[in-house]
C-alpha positions in Angstrom: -4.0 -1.0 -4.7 -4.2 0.2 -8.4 -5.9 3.9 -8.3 -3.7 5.1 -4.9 -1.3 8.1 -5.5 1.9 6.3 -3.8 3.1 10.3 -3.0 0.3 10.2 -0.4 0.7 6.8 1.3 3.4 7.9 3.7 0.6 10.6 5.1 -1.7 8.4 5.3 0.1 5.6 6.8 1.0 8.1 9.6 -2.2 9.0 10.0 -4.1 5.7 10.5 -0.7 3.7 12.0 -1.0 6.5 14.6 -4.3 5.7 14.7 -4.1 1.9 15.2 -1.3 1.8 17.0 -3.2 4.5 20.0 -6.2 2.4 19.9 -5.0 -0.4 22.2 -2.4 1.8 23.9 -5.9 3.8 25.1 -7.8 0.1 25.4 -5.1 -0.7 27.7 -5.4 2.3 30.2 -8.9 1.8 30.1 -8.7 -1.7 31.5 -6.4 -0.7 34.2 -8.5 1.9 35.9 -11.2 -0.7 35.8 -9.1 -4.0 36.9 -6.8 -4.0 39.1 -5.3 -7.0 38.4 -3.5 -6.3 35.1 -4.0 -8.6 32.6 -1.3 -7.6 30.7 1.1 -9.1 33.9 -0.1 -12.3 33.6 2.9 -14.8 32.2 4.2 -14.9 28.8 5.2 -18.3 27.5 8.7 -17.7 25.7 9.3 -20.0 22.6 13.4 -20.2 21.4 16.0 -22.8 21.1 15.7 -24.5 24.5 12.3 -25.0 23.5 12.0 -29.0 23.3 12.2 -31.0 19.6 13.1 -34.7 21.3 9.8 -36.4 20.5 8.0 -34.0 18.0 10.2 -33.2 15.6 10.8 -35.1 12.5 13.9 -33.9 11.6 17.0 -33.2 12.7 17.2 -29.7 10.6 14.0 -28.4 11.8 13.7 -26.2 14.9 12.2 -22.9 16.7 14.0 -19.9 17.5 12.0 -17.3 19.6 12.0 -13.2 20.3 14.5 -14.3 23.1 16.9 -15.5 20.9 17.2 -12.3 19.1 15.8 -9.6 20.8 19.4 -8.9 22.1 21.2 -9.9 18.3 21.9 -6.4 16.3 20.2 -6.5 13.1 21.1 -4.0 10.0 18.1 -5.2 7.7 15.3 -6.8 8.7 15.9 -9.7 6.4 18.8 -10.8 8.6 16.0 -12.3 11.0 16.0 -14.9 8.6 19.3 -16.0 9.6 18.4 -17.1 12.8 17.8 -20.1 11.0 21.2 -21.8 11.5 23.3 -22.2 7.9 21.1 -19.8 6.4 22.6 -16.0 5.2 20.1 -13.3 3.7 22.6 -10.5 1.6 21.8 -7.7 -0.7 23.0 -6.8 -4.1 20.4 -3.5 -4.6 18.0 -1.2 -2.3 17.2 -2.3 0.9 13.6 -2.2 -0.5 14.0 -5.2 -2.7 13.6 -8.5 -1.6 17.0 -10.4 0.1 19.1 -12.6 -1.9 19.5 -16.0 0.5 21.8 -18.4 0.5 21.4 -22.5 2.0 22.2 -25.7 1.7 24.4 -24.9 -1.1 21.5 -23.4 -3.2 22.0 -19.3 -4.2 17.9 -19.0 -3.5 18.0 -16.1 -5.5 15.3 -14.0 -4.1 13.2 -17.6 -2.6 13.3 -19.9 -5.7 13.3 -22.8 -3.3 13.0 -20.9 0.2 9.4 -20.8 1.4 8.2 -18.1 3.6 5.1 -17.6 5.9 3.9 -15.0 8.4 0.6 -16.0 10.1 -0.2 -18.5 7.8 0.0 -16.7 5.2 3.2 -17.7 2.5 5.4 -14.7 1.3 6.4 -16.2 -1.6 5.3 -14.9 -4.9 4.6 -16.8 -7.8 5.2 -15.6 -11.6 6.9 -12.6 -10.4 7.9 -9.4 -12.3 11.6 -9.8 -10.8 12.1 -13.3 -9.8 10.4 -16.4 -9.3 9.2 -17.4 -5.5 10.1 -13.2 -4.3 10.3 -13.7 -1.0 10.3 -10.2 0.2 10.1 -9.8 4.6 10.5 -5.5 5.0 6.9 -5.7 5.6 7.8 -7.6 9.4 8.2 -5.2 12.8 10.9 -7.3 13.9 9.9 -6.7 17.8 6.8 -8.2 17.2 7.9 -11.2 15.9 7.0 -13.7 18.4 8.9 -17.3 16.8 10.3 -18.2 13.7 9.3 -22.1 12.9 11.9 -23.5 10.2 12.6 -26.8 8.4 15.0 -28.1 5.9 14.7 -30.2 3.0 10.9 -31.6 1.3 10.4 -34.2 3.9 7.1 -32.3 5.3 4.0 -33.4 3.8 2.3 -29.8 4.9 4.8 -27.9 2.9 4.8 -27.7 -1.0 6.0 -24.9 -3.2 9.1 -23.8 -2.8 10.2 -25.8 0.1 13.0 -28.1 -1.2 15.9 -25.9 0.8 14.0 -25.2 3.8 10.7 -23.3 5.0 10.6 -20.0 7.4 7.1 -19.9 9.2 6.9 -16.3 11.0 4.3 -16.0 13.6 3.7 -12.4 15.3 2.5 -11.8 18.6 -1.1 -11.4 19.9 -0.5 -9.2 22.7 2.1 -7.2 24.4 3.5 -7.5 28.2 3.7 -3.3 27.6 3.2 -0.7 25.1 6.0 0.9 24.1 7.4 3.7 22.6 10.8 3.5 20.1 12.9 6.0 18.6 15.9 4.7 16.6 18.9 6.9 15.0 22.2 6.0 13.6 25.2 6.3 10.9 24.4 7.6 7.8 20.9 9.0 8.2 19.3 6.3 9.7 16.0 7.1 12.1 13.4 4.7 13.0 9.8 5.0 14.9 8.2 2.7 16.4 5.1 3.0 18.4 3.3 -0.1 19.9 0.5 -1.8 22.2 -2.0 -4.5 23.3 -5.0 -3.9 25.6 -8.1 -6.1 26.2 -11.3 -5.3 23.8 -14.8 -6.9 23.1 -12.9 -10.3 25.7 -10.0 -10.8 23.0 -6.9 -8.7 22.5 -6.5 -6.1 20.2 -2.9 -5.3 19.3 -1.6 -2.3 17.3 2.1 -1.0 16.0 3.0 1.2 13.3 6.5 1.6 12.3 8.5 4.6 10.0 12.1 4.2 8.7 14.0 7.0 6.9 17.9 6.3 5.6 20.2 7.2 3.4 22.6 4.3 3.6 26.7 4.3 3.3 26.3 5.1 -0.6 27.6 7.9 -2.9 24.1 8.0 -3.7 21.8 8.2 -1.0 19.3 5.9 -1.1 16.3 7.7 0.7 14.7 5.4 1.7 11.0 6.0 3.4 9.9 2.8 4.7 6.3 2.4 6.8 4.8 -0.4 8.3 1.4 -1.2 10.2 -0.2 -4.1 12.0 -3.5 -4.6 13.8 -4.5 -7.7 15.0 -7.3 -9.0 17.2 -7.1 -12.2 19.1 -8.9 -14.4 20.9 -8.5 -18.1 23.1 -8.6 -19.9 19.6 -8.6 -17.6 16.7 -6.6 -14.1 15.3 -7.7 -11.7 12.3 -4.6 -9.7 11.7 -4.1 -6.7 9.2 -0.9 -5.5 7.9 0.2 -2.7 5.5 3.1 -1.9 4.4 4.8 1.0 1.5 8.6 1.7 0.8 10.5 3.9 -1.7 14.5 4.0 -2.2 16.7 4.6 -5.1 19.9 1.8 -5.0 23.5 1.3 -6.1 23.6 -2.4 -7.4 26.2 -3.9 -7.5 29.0 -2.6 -9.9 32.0 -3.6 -12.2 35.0 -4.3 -10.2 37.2 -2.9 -13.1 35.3 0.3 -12.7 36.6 0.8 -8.3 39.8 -0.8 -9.3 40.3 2.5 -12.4 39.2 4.6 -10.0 36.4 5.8 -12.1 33.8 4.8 -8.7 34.9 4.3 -5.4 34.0 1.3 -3.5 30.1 2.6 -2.5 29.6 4.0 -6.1 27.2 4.0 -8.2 27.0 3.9 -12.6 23.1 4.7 -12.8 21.6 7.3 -10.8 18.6 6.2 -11.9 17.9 2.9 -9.9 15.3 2.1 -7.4 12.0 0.9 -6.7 8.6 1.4 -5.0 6.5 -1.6 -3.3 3.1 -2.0 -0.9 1.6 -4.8 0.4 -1.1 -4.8 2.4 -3.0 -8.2 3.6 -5.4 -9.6 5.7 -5.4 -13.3 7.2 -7.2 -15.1 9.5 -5.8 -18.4 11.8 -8.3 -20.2 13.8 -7.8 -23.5 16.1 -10.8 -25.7 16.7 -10.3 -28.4 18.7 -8.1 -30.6 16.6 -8.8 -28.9 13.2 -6.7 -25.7 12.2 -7.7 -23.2 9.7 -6.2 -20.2 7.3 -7.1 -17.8 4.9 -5.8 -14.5 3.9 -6.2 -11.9 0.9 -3.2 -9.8 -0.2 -2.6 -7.1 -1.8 1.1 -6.7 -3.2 2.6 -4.3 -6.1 6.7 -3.6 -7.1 8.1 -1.2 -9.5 11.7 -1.8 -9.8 14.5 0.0 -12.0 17.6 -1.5 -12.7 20.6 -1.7 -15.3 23.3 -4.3 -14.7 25.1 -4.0 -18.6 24.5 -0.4 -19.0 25.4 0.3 -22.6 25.9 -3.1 -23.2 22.9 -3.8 -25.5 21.5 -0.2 -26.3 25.2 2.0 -26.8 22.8 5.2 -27.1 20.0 4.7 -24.8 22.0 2.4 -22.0 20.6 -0.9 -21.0 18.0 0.2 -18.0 14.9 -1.8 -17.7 11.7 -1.4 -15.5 10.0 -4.9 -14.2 6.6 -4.1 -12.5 4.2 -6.3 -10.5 1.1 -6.1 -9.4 -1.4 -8.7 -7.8 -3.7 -9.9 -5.8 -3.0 -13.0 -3.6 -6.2 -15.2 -2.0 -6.0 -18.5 -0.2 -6.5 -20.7 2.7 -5.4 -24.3 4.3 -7.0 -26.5 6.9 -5.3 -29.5 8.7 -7.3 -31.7 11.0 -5.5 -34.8 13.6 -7.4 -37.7 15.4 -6.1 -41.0 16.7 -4.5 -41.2 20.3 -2.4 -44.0 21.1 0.0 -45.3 18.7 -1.6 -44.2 15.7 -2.2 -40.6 15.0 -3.6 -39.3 11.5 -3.1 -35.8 9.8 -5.4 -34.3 6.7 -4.8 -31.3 5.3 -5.2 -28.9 2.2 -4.3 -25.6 1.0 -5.5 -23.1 -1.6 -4.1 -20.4 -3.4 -5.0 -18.0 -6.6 -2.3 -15.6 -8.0 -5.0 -12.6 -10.1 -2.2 -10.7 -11.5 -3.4 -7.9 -12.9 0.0 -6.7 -14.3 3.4 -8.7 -14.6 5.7 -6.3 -17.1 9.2 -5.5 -18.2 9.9 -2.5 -19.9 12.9 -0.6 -21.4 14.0 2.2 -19.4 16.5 5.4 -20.4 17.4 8.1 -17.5 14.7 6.2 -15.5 11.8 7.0 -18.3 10.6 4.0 -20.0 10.8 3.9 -23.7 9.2 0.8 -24.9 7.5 -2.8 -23.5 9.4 -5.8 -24.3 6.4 -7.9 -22.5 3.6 -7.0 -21.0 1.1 -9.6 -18.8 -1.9 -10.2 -17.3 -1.6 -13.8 -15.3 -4.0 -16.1 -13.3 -2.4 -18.7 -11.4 -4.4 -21.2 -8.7 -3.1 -24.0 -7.3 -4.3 -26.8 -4.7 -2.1 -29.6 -2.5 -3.9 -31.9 -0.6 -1.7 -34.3 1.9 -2.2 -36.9 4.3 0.0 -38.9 6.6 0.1 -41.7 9.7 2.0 -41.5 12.8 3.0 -44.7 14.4 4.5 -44.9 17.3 5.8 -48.5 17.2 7.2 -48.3 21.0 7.6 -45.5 23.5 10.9 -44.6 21.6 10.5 -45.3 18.3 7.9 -43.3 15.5 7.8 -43.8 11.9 6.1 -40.8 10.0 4.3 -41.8 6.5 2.8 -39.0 4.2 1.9 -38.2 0.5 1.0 -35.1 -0.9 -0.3 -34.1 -4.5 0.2 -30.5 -5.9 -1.7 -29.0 -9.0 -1.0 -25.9 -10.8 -3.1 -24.2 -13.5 -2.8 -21.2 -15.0 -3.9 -18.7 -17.9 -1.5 -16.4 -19.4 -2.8 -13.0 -21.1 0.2 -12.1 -23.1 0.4 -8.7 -25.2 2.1 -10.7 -28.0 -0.5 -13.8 -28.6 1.4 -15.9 -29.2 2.8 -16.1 -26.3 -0.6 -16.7 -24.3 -2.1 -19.8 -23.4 -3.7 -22.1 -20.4 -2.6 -25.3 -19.1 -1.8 -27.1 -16.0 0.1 -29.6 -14.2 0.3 -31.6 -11.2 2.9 -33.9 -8.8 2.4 -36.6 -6.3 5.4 -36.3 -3.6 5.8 -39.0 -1.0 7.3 -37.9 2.3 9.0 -40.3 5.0 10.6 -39.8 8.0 11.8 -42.3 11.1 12.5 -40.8 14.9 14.3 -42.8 17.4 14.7 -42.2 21.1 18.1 -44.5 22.3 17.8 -42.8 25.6 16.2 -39.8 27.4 17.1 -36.5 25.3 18.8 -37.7 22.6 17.2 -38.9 19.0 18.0 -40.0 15.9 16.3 -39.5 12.8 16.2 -40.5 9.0 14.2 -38.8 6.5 13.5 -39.0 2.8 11.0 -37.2 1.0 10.6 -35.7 -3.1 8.9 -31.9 -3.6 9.5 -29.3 -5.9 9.4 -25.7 -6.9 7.1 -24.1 -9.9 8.4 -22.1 -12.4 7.1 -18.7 -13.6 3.9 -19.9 -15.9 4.8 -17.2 -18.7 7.6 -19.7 -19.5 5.3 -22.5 -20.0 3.1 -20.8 -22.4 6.1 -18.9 -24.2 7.1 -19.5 -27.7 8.6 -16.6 -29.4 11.3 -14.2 -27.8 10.1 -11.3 -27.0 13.1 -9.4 -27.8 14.6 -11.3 -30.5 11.5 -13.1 -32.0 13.0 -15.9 -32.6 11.3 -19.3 -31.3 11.8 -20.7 -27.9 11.5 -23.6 -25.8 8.6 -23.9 -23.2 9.4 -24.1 -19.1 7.3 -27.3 -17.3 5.8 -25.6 -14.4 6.8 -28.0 -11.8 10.5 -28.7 -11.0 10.7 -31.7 -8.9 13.4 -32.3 -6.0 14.4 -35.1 -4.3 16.0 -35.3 -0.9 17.2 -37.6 2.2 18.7 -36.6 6.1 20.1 -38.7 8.3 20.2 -36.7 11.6 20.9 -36.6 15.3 19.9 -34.5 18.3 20.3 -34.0 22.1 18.9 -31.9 24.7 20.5 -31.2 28.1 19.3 -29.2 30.5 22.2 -26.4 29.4 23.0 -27.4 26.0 21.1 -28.6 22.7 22.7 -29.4 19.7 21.5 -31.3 16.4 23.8 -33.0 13.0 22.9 -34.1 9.5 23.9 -35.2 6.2 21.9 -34.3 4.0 21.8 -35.4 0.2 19.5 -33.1 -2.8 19.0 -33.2 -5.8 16.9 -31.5 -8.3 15.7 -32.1 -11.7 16.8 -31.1 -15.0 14.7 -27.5 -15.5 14.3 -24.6 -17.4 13.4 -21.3 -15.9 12.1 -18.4 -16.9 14.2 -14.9 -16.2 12.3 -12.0 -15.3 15.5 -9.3 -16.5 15.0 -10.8 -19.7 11.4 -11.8 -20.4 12.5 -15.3 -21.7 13.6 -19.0 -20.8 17.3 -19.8 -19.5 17.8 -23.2 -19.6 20.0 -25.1 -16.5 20.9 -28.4 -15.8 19.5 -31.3 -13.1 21.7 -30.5 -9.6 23.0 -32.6 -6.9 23.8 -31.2 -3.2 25.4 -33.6 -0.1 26.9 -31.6 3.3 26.4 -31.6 6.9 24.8 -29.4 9.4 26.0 -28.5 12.9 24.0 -26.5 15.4 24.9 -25.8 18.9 22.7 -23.6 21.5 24.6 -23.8 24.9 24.1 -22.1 28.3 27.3 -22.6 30.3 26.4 -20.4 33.0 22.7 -18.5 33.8 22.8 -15.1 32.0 25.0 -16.8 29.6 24.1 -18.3 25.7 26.4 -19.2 23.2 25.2 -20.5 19.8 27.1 -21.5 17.2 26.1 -23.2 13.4 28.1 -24.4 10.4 27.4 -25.8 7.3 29.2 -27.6 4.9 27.4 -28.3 1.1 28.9 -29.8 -2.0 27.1 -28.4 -5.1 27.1 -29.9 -8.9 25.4 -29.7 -11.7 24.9 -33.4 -13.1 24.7 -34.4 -16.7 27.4 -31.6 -18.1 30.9 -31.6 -19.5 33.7 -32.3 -16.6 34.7 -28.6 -16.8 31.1 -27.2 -16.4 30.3 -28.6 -12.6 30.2 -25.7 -10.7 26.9 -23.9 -9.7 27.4 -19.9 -9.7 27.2 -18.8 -6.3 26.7 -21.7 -4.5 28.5 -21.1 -1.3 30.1 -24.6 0.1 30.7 -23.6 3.6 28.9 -21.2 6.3 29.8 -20.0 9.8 27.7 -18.0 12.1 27.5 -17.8 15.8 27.7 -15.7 19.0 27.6 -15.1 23.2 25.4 -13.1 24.6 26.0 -12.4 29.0 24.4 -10.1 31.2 27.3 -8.2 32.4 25.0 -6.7 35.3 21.1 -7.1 36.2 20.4 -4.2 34.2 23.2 -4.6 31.4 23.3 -7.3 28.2 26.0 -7.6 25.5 26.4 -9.4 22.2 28.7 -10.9 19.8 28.1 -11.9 16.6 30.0 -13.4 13.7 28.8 -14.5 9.9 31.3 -16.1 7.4 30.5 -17.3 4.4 33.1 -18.7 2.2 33.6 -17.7 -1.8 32.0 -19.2 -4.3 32.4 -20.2 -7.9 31.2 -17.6 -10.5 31.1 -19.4 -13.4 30.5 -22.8 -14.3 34.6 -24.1 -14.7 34.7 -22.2 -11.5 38.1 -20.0 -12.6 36.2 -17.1 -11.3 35.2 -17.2 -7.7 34.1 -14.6 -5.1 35.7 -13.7 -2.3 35.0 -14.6 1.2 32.8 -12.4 3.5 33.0 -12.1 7.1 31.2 -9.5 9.6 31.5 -9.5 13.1 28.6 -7.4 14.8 28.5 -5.9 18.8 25.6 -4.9 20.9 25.3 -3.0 24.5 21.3 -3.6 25.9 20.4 -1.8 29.1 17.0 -2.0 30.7 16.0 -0.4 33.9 12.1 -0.1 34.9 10.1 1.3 31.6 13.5 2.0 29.7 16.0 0.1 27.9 18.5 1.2 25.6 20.4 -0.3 23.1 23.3 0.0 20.7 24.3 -1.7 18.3 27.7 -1.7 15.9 26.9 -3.1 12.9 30.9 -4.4 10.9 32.5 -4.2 14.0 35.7 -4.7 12.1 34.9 -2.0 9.0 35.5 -5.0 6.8 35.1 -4.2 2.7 34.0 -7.4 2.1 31.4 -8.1 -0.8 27.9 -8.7 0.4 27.6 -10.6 -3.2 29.3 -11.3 -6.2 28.4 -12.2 -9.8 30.5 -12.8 -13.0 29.2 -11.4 -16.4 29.8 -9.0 -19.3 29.2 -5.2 -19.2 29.7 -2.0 -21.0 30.5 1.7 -20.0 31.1 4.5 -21.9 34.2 4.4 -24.2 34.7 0.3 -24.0 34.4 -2.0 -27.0 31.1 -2.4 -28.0 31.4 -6.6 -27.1 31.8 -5.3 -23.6 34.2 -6.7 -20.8 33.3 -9.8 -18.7 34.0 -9.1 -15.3 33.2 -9.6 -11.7 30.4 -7.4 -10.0 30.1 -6.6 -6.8 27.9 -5.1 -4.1 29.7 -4.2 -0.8 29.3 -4.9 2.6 27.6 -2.2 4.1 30.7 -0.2 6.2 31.1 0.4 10.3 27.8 2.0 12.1 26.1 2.9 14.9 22.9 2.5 16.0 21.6 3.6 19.1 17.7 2.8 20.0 15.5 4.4 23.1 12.5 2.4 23.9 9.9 3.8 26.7 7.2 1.1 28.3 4.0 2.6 29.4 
């Protein structure tokens, strides 16, 4: 992407998402005047939560949740589709640009440490990141084409490696439409959204095309401006899809700020102490998914680039110049995986491998002052590659009873071009992970399940060549790029023809680690963790027309191997609610209700500073009627001030002692609004 003016991407995003999006909209009304019979009528198999697990799932924490499940759920950011995944909550401390902050099983996942994300195949996740290890960043998804979200828990899956200790999101779009549509969005505080759609029969596959625009200014003193576009063309056929997705956004953002500074009155609640933060990012990839016979194949090339501004300690550090700093990232991302199954009977085998080579051209952080930078405190160049290979035996000992056995093996190597030498270097690593899980069928509908399984997360390689500071000079210790985890479930779950509902216990730990911190270009040492809770999911349908769905999550967190008064691990939330009903009121008329708690958290370590507790409630009205439907959605039903995060830490403004003030800083919920969206089916 290096070489592309970002001031005409927007243009030309309009231009050939237009483009793409008309293509099969014209394909489509091409094939109707020829066939009369309508392709596009034919069935659409709906996946979601009645969708049946008894019998092939593993776990008792690993499901599906399908575009039925949510097409009628009021989002405000598209990373909220994330939270489908029951126990799982996706905030935001900056611009709705930046990558989510997520929260599950006790673990703050930061922005994906140990969260791994997939659309098509392809993962999300990126490694040795300018901002944060694992940046799991989903604004490039079209939510309405999102046809199921596949999700696990815990590193009991042998296919699954980095980043999967807490859980897995596996995205997969959709390969063709019912109809095209047309969708204009508009809403509280300058919110407007396009969207403009369609799937038509080409060459015998399916070509699909969507391109989508968002412009807001969000509920901050300042406005974020956000310009926001997506595209997507994909082309399918009985067995195989190449899809290819852009994707370009700009916003300035209000991070989270010191409390003492809204309780002085010097901001109010939505203020802001830089003007000068923001960001810019694209992303543009291409992947391919095929399915022969038993053997599935992947591969996909990406193109991904961030510029982010940011000052959390403002004249903390630098009294004169403030403490503003500028991470940047970009990269190109190329990989693949193949699985391949034989056996029938009892015994069923599974091989598989994956791929993947991080060229990062550019990994940098760099001293900013009134948004200008003014000097590099590192600058990288960064190749990363990595292979897993895994295998594993099903054995169905009886009818009711299957024991699952798998081992993978993971190996990282890298080369780091530092601008200080001697802070480059190669070197590589690798893990062997054993995976086992046991499914038992007492009677029709119901099964019980134990798993146990070890994984692990990678660090950012620029700590594991690292030996002097780059800010201080002074010598440092080097990060091991593998951080192993260790896990067990014990689960249960039952399906009825209205109602499905699945518990666990679940027990994690991870290893001692040391990780390297992107705000600071250094190493930040933690200690080894240890998480137990319990799970509860329910998806009921009392009546027809009627859903109900309810999850809560219970997780004691520790740090292990510290002082008595040390124990508590900053932001780990120990208990989350979510659920909701959905009716049809009438044939033509749909309404939701949602609700999201999760409790406060310690802050700091002795846990004498905690967050508070956030809670949202959420409404939605859907009316369809022939080729329309209407929705609107009112997003903080209740106009709660809640924080959407927290952190504890030390700052400085203007006219406090040079030491600064430790205090609590917070980012806000976002405030009552309205959305109303007008969709048009061809």
């Amino acid at each position: 992407m290096r070489g592309i003016r970002t001031e005409t991407i927007p243009l030309t995003f309009w231009l050939a998402g237009a483009a793409l999006a008309a293509f099969p909209l014209c394909a489509h009304a091409d094939e109707t005047k020829r066939d009369d019979t309508k392709p596009d009528d034919t069935p659409i198999v709906v996946y979601g939560r009645g969708l049946q697990q008894v019998g092939s799932a593993t776990s008792g924490s690993q499901g599906v949740v399908g575009y039925a499940d949510f097409e009628n759920r009021p989002i405000g950011r598209v990373g909220e589709l994330a939270e489908n995944v029951p126990g799982l909550i996706a905030t935001q401390h900056s611009g709705e640009g930046k990558a989510n902050q997520y929260f599950l099983r006790g673990f703050n996942l930061d922005h994906g440490t140990d969260l791994a994300g997939f659309v098509d195949g392809a993962p999300v996740n990126m490694r040795t990141h300018g901002h944060g290890q694992g940046y799991l960043d989903l604004n490039f998804l079209i939510p309405e084409l999102v046809e199921r979200i596949d999700y696990t828990k815990g590193p009991y899956h042998a296919d699954l490696g980095d980043f999967a200790s807490a859980g897995s999101l596996a995205f997969t779009t959709k390969d063709r439409l019912a109809r095209p549509m047309v969708e204009v969005s508009g809403g509280s505080f300058g919110y407007v959204r396009g969207l403009v759609a369609g799937s038509g029969q080409v060459a015998g596959g399916t070509l699909l095309g969507a391109f989508e625009g968002t412009r807001a200014d969000g509920p901050w003193v300042l406005s974020e401006q956000l310009a926001k576009f997506n595209a997507l063309i994909k082309y399918s056929r009985s067995n195989w899809s190449l899809g290819l997705s852009a994707y370009t956004n700009h916003w300035r953002s209000t991070d989270q700020v010191p409390e003492r500074a809204v309780q002085s009155g010097l901001i109010p609640l939505n203020g802001f102490i830089d003007p000068n933060d923001g960001g810019r990012a694209g992303r543009i990839a291409l992947n391919f998914n095929g399915h022969f016979g038993r053997t599935t194949v992947s591969a996909y090339a990406i193109g991904s680039r961030l510029q982010l501004t940011s000052d959390f300690t403002y004249f903390l550090d630098d009294p004169v110049n403030g403490d503003g700093f500028r991470q940047v990232d970009r990269r190109g991302v190329f990989g693949g995986s193949i699985r391949h199954e034989w056996g029938d009977g009892p015994l069923i085998w599974r091989i598989g491998a994956d791929t993947r080579w991080d060229h990062i051209g550019q990994v940098g952080l760099f001293r900013t002052s009134a948004g200008t930078v003014t000097g590099t405190v590192r600058n990288d160049r960064v190749d990363e590659y990595s292979g897993g290979f895994y295998g594993e035996g099903e054995w169905h000992i009886r009818p009711t009873l299957r024991l699952v056995l798998g081992l993978r093996g993971d190996v990282i190597g890298y080369r780091v071009r530092s601008d200080l030498a001697a802070n480059s270097g190669t070197g590589s690593a690798a893990l062997a992970s054993p995976k086992v899980a046991l499914a038992w069928q007492p009677s029709k509908g119901i099964e019980l399940y134990a798993d146990y399984g070890e994984g692990y997360h990678s660090n950012d390689v620029r700590g594991a060549t690292i030996t002097i500071d780059p800010t201080s000079h002074d010598a440092v210790g080097r990060v091991p790029v593998m951080a192993k985890s260790r896990g067990a479930e014990l689960g249960a779950r039952i399906e009825r023809k209205r109602i499905t509902a699945s518990l666990v216990g679940f027990w994690l730990d991870l290893a001692s680690e040391l990780v390297f911190t992107g705000d600071e270009g250094t190493t930040e040492p933690n200690a080894a963790t240890r998480r137990f809770g319990t799970e509860l999911s329910i998806f009921w349908r009392p009546v027809e027309g009627v859903t109900i769905d309810s999850s809560l999550a219970y997780t004691h967190a520790r740090f292990r191997g510290v002082t008595a008064d040390q124990t508590y691990i900053p932001n780990a939330t120990p208990f989350v609610l979510s659920g909701g009903i959905s009716g049809r009121i009438t044939s033509h008329l749909n309404a939701t209700l949602r609700l999201r708690h999760f409790a406060g958290a310690p802050l700091i370590e002795d846990s004498s500073q905690r967050s508070a507790a956030t809670t949202l409630v959420n409404a939605g009205l859907y009316w369809d009627r022939g080729s329309w439907r209407v929705s609107a959605d009112l997003l903080n039903l209740f106009n709660a001030h809640d924080p959407d995060i927290s952190y504890w830490y030390t700052s400085r403004l203007p006219g406090e002692p040079a030491e600064g003030v430790a205090d609590r800083h917070i980012h806000p919920v976002e405030p009552r609004q309205v959305r109303v969206t007008l969709r048009y089916s061809l």
